[in-house]
C-alpha positions as YAML, in Angstrom:
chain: A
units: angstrom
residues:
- id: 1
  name: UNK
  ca: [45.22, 245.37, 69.05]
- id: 2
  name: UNK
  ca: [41.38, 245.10, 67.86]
- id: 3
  name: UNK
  ca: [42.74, 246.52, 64.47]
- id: 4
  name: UNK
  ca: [45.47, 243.92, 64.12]
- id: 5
  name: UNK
  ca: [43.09, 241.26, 65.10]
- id: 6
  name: UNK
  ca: [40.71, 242.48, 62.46]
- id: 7
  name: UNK
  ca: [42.77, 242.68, 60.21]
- id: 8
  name: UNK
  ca: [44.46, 239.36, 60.44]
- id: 9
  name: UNK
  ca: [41.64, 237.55, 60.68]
- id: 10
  name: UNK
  ca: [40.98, 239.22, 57.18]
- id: 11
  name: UNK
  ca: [43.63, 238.13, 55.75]
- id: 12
  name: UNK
  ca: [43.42, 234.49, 57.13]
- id: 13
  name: UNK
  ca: [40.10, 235.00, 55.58]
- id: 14
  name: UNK
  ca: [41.58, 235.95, 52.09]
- id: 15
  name: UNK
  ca: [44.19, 232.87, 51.98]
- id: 16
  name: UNK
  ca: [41.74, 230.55, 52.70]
- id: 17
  name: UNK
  ca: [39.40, 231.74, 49.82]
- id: 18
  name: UNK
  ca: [42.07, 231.88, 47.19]
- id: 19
  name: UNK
  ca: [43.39, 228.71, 48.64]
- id: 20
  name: UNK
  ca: [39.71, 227.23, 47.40]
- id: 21
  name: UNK
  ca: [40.02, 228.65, 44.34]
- id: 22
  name: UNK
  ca: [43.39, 227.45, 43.18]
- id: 23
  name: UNK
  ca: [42.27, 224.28, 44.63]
- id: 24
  name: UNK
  ca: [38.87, 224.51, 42.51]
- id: 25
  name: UNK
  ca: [40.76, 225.16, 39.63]
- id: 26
  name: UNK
  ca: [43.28, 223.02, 39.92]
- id: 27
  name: UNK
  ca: [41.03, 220.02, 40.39]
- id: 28
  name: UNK
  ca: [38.23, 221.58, 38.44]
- id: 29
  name: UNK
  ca: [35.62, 221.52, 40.72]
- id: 30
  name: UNK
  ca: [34.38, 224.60, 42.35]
- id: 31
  name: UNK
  ca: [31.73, 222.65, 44.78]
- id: 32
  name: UNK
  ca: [34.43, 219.69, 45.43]
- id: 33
  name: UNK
  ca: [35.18, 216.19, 44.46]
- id: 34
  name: UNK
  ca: [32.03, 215.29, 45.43]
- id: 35
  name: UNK
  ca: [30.36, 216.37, 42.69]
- id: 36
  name: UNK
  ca: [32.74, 214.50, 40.78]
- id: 37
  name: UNK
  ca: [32.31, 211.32, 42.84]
- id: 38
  name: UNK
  ca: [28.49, 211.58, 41.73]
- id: 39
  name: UNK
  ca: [29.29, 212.26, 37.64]
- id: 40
  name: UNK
  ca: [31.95, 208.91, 37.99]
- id: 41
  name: UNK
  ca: [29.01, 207.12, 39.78]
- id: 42
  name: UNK
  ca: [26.51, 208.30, 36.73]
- id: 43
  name: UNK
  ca: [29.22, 206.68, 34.42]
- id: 44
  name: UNK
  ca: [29.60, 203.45, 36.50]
- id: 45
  name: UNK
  ca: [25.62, 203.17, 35.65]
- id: 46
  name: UNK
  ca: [25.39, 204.06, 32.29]
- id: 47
  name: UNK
  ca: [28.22, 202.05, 31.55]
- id: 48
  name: UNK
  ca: [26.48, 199.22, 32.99]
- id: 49
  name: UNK
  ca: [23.47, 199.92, 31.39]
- id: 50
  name: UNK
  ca: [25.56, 199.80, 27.90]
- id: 51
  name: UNK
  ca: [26.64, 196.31, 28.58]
- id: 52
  name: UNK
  ca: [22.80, 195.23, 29.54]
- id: 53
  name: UNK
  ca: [22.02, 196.62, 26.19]
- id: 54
  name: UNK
  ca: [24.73, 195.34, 24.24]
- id: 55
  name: UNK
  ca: [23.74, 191.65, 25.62]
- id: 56
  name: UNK
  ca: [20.22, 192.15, 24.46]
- id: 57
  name: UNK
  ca: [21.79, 193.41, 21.28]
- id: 58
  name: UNK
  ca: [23.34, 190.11, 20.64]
- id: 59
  name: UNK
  ca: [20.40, 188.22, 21.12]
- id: 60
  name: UNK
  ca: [18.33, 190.34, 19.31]
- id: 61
  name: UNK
  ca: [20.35, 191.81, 16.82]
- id: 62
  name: UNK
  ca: [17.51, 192.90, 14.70]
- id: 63
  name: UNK
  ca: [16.15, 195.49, 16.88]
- id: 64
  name: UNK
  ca: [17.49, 198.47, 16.45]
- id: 65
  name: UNK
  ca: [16.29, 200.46, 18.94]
- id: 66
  name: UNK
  ca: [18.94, 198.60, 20.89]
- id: 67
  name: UNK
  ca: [21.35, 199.55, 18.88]
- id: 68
  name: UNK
  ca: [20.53, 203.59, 19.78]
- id: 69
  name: UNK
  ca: [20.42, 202.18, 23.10]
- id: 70
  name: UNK
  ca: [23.50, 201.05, 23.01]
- id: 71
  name: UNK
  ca: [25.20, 204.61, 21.63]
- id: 72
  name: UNK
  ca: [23.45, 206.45, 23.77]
- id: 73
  name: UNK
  ca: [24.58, 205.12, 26.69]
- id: 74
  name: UNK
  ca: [27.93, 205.25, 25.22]
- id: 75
  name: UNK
  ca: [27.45, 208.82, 25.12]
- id: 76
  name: UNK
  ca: [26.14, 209.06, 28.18]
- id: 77
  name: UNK
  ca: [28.91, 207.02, 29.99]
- id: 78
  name: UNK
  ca: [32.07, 208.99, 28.44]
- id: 79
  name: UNK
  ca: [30.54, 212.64, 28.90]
- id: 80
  name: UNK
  ca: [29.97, 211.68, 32.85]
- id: 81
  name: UNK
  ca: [33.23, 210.36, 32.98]
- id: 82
  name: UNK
  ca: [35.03, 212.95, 31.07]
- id: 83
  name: UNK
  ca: [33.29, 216.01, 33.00]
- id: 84
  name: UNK
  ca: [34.86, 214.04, 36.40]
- id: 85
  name: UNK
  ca: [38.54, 213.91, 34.99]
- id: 86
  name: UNK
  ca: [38.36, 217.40, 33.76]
- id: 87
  name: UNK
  ca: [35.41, 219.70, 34.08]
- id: 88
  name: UNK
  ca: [31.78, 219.89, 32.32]
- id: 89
  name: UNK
  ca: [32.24, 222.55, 30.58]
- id: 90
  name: UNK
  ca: [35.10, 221.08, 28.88]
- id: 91
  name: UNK
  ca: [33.82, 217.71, 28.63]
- id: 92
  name: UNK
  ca: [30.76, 219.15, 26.93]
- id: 93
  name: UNK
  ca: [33.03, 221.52, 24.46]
- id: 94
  name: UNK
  ca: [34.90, 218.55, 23.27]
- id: 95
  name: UNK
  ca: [32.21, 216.14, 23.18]
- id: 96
  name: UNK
  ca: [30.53, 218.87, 21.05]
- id: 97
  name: UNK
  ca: [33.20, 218.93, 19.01]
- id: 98
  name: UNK
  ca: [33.56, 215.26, 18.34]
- id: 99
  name: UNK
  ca: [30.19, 215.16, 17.31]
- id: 100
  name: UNK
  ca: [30.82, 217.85, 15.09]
- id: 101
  name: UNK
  ca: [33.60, 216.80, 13.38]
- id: 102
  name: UNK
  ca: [32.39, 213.03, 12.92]
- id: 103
  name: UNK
  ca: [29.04, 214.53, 11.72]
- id: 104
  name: UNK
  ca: [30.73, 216.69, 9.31]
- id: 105
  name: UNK
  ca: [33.22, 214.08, 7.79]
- id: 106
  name: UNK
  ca: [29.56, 211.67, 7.25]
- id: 107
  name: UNK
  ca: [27.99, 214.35, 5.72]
- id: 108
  name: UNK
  ca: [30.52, 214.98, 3.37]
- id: 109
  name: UNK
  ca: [31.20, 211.49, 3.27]
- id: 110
  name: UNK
  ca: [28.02, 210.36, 1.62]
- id: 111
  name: UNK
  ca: [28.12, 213.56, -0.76]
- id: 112
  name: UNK
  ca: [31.83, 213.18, -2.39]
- id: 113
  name: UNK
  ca: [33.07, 210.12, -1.49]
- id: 114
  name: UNK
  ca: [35.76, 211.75, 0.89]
- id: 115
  name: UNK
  ca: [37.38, 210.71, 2.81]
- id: 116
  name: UNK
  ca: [36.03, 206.93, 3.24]
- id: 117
  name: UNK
  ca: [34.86, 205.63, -0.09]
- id: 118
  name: UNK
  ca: [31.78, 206.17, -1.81]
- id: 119
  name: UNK
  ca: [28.73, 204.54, 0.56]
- id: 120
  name: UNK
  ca: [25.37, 205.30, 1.77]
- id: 121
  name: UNK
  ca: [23.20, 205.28, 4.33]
- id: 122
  name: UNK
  ca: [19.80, 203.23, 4.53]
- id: 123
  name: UNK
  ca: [16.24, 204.30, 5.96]
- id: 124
  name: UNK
  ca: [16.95, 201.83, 8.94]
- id: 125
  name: UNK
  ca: [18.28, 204.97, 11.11]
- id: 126
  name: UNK
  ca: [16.28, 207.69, 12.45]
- id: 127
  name: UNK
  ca: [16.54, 210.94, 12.92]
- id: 128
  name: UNK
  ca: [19.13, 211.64, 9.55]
- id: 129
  name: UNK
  ca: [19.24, 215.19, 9.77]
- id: 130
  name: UNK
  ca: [20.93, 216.57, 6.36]
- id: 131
  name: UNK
  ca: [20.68, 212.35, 6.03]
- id: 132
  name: UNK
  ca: [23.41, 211.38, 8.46]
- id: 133
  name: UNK
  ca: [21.89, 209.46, 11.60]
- id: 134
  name: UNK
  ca: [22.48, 211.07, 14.83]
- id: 135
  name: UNK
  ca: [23.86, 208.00, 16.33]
- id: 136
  name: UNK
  ca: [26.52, 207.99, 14.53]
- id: 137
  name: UNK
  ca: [27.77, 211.64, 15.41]
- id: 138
  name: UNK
  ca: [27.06, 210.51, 19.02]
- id: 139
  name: UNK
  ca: [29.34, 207.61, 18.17]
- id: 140
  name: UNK
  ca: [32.29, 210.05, 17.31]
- id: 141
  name: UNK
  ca: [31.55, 212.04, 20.14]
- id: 142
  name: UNK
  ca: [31.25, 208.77, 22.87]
- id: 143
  name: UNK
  ca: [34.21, 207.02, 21.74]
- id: 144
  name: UNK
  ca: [36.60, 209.97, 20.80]
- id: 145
  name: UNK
  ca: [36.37, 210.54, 24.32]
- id: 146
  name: UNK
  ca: [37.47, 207.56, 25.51]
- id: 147
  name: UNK
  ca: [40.22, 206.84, 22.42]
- id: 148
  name: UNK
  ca: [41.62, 210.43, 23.94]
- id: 149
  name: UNK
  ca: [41.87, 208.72, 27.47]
- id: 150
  name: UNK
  ca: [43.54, 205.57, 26.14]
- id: 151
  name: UNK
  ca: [46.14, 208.03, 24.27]
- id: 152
  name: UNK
  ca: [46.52, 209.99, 27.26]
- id: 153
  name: UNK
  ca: [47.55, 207.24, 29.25]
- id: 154
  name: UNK
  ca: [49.75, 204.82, 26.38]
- id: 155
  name: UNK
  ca: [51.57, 208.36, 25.18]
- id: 156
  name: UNK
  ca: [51.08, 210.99, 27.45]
- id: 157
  name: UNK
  ca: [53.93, 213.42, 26.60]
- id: 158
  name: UNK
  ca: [54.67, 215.73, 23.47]
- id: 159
  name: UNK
  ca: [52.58, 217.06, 21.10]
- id: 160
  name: UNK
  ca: [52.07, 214.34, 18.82]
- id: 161
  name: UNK
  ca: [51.86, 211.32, 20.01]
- id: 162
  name: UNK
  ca: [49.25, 211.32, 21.80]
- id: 163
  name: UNK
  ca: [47.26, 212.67, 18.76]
- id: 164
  name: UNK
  ca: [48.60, 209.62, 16.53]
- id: 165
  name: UNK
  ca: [48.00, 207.28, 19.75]
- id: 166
  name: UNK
  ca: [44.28, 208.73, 19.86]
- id: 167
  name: UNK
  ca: [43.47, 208.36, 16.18]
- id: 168
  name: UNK
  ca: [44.86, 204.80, 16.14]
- id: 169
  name: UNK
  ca: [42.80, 203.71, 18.76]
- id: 170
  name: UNK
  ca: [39.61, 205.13, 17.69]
- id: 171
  name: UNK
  ca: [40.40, 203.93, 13.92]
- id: 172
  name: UNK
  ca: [40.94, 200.28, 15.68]
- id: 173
  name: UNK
  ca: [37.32, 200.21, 16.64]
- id: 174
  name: UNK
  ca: [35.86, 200.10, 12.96]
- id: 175
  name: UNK
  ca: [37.17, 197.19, 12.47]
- id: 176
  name: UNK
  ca: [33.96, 195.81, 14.71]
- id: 177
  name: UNK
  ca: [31.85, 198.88, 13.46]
- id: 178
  name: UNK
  ca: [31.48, 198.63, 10.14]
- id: 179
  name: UNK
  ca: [31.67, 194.90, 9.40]
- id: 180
  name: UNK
  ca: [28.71, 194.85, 12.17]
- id: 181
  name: UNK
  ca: [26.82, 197.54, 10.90]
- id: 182
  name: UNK
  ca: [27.04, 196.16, 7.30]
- id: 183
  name: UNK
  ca: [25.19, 192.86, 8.77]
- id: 184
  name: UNK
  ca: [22.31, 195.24, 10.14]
- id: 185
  name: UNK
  ca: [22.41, 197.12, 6.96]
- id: 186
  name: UNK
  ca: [22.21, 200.45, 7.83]
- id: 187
  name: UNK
  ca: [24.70, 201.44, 5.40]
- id: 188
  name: UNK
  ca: [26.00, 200.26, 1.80]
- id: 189
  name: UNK
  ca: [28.66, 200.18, 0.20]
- id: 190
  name: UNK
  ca: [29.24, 201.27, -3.47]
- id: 191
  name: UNK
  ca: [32.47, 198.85, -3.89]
- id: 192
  name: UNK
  ca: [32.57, 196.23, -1.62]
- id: 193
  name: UNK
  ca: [35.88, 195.73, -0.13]
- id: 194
  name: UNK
  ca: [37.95, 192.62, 0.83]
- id: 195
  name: UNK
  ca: [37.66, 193.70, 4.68]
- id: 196
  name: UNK
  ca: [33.80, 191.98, 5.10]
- id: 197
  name: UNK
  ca: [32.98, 193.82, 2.32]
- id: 198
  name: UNK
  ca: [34.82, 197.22, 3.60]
- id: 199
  name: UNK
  ca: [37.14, 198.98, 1.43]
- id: 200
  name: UNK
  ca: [40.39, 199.47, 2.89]
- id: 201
  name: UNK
  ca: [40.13, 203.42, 2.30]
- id: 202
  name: UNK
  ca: [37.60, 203.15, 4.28]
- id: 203
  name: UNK
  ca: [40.11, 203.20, 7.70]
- id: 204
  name: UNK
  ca: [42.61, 205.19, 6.06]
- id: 205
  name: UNK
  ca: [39.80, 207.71, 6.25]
- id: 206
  name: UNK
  ca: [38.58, 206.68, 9.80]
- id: 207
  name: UNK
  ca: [42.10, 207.80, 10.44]
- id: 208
  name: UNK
  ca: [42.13, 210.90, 9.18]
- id: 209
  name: UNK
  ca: [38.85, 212.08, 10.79]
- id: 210
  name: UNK
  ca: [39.98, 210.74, 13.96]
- id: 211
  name: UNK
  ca: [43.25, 212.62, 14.28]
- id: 212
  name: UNK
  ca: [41.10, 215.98, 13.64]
- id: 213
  name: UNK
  ca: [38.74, 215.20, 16.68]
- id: 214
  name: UNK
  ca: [41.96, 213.93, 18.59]
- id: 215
  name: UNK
  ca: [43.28, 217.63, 18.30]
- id: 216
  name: UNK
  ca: [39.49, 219.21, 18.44]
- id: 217
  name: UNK
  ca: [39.13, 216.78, 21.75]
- id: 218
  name: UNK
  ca: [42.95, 217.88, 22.92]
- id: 219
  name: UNK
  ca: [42.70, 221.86, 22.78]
- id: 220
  name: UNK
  ca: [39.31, 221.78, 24.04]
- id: 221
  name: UNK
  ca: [40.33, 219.29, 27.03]
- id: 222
  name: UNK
  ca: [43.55, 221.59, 27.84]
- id: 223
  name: UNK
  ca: [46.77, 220.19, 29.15]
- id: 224
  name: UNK
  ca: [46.71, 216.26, 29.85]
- id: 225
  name: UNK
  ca: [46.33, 215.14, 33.02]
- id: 226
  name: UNK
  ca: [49.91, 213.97, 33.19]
- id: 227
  name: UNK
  ca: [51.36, 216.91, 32.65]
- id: 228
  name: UNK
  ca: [49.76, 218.24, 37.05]
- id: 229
  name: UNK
  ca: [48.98, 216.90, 39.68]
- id: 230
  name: UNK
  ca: [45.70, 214.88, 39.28]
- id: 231
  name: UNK
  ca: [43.13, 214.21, 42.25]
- id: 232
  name: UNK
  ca: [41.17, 211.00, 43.15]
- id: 233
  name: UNK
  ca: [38.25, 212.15, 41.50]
- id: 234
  name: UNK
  ca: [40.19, 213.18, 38.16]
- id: 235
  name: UNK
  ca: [41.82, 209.54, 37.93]
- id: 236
  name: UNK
  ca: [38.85, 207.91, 38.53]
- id: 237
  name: UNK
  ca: [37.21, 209.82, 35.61]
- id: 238
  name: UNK
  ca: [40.06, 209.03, 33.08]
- id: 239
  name: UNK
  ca: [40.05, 205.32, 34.53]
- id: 240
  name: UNK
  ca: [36.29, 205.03, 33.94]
- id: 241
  name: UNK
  ca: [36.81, 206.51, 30.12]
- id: 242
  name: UNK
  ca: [39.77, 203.42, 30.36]
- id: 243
  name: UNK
  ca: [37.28, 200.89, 31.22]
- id: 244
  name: UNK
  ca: [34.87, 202.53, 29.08]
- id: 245
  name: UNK
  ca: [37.15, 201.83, 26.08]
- id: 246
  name: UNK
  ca: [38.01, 198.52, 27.10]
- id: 247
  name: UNK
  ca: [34.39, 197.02, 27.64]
- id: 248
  name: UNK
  ca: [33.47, 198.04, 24.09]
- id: 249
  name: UNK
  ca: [36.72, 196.10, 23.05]
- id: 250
  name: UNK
  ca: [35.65, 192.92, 25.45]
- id: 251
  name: UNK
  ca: [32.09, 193.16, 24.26]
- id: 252
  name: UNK
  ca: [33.20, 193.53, 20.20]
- id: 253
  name: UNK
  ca: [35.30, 190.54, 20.67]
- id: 254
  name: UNK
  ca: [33.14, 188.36, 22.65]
- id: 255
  name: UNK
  ca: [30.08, 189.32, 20.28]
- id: 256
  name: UNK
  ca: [32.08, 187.98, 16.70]
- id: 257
  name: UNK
  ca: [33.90, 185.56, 18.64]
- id: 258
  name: UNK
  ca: [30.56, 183.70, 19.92]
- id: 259
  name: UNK
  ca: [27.40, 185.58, 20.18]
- id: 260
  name: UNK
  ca: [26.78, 186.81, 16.13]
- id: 261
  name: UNK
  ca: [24.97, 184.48, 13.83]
- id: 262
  name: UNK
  ca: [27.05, 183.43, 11.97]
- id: 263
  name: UNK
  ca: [30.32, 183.92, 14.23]
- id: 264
  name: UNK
  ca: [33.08, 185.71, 12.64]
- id: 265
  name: UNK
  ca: [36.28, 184.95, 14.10]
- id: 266
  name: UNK
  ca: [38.31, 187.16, 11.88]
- id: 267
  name: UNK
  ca: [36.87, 190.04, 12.85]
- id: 268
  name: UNK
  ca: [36.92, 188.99, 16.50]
- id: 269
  name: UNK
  ca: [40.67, 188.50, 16.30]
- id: 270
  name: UNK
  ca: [41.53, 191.89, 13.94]
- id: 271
  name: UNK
  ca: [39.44, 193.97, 16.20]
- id: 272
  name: UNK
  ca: [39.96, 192.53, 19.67]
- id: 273
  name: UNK
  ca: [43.91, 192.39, 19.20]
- id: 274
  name: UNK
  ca: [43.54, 196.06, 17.64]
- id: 275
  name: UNK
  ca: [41.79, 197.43, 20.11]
- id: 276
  name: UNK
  ca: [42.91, 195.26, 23.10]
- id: 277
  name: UNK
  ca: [46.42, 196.41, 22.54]
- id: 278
  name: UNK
  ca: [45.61, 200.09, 23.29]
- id: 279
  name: UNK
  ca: [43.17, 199.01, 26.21]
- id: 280
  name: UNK
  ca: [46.29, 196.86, 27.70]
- id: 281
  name: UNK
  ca: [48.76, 199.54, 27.43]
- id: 282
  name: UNK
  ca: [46.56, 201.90, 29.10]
- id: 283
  name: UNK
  ca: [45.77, 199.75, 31.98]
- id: 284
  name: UNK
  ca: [49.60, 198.85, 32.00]
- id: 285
  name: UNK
  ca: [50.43, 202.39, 32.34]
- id: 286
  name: UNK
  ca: [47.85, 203.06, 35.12]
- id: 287
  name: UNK
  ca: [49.10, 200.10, 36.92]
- id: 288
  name: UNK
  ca: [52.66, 201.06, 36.77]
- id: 289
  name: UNK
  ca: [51.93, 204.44, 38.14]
...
């Protein structure tokens, strides 16, 4: 009898562990959702902190330390998120690899010409290691990781679409990047183009780059979140990347629509119906779940 007892009580034991685990793993959290509750919470306040800085931003739009503010906490805000929806390991790898890639293409970039036109950057950005400013790698990394969370949620089945839905929607937010970072001047242009002075080939490179860190950002993420089960703390992280997305899109809009001096409604209407199109078919999607 002792021996059965034993030996069930083992095996109870056992179940209960490798219940854990699969749970751990399934969820990706070893210690629990709480620890993801506290990474969604970090995002909540970064993100808030972004939109602090971005105000100050348009009211002082010559200061560019609030600029790096502002990309930072980007940064900040969409690896917190990202390591709640899936894990931070993985959040890390594809953040990493964002960074990477978007470095890369820049670096290249201002050597060839390819793949967005022939441009260069000024002295207004520090540190330019191999004379690409870090901000703008953290840029890639920030808002590839919410563009992949918009995707995820407009196209979230099949191999492709997502990828195309991802590159589209991180292409769409150039057309408030470089118009606004050509007022700062922290880069130039060798050919003007008729966008605000951006060439067109410009975004058909954008595009390009973006659909390599939408596949980098996809194997290194694993299977979307659409295709198991996901738990509070998962949603919550893809839904902050969501909101993530759609503040910089609110922000963009409200900014050329109002704030900038001069205004530039143009801009304000290209990017914010660009943009706000992937934002509201993510939030649609979410919704109708």
């Amino acid at each position: 009898m002792e021996t059965w007892e034993t030996t069930g009580k083992n095996a109870a034991k056992r179940a209960a562990e490798a219940d854990g685990a699969r749970s751990g793993r399934r969820g990706g959290w070893p210690s629990g959702p709480p620890a993801g509750s506290r990474l969604n919470a970090a995002g909540v306040v970064a993100l808030a902190a972004m939109v602090a800085a971005q105000i100050a931003t348009g009211l002082r739009p010559q200061d560019l330390r609030l600029t790096t503010a502002v990309v930072v906490l980007l940064a900040v805000s969409a690896l917190a998120f990202a390591a709640a929806a899936h894990t931070p390991r993985r959040a890390a790898g594809a953040f990493a690899a964002a960074v990477a890639a978007g470095y890369a293409a820049e670096w290249i970039g201002t050597r060839t010409g390819v793949p967005f036109g022939a441009y260069r950057y000024t002295d207004a950005l520090w540190p330019r290691p191999g004379g690409v400013p870090l901000i703008v790698a953290l840029a890639w990394g920030g808002m590839g990781l919410a563009a992949h969370a918009v995707a995820r949620r407009v196209a979230p089945r099949g191999p492709l679409t997502p990828i195309l839905a991802g590159a589209l929607a991180l292409t769409a937010w150039d057309l408030f990047l470089d118009p606004q970072m050509l007022r700062l001047g922290l880069w130039v242009w060798a050919e003007p183009g008729p966008y605000r002075g951006v060439p067109l080939a410009n975004f058909a490179g954008w595009l390009l780059v973006s659909l390599l860190v939408m596949v980098l950002v996809g194997r290194v993420m694993g299977r979307a979140s659409a295709d198991r089960p996901a738990n509070g703390v998962e949603a919550a992280g893809t839904t902050g990347l969501v909101a993530l997305y759609t503040v910089m899109t609110t922000m963009e809009t409200v900014g050329f629509a109002v704030v900038f001096r001069p205004p530039d409604p143009f801009v304000a209407a290209a990017g914010g119906l660009a943009m706000g199109a992937f934002a509201l078919l993510a939030w649609g999607r979410a919704w109708r779940r």
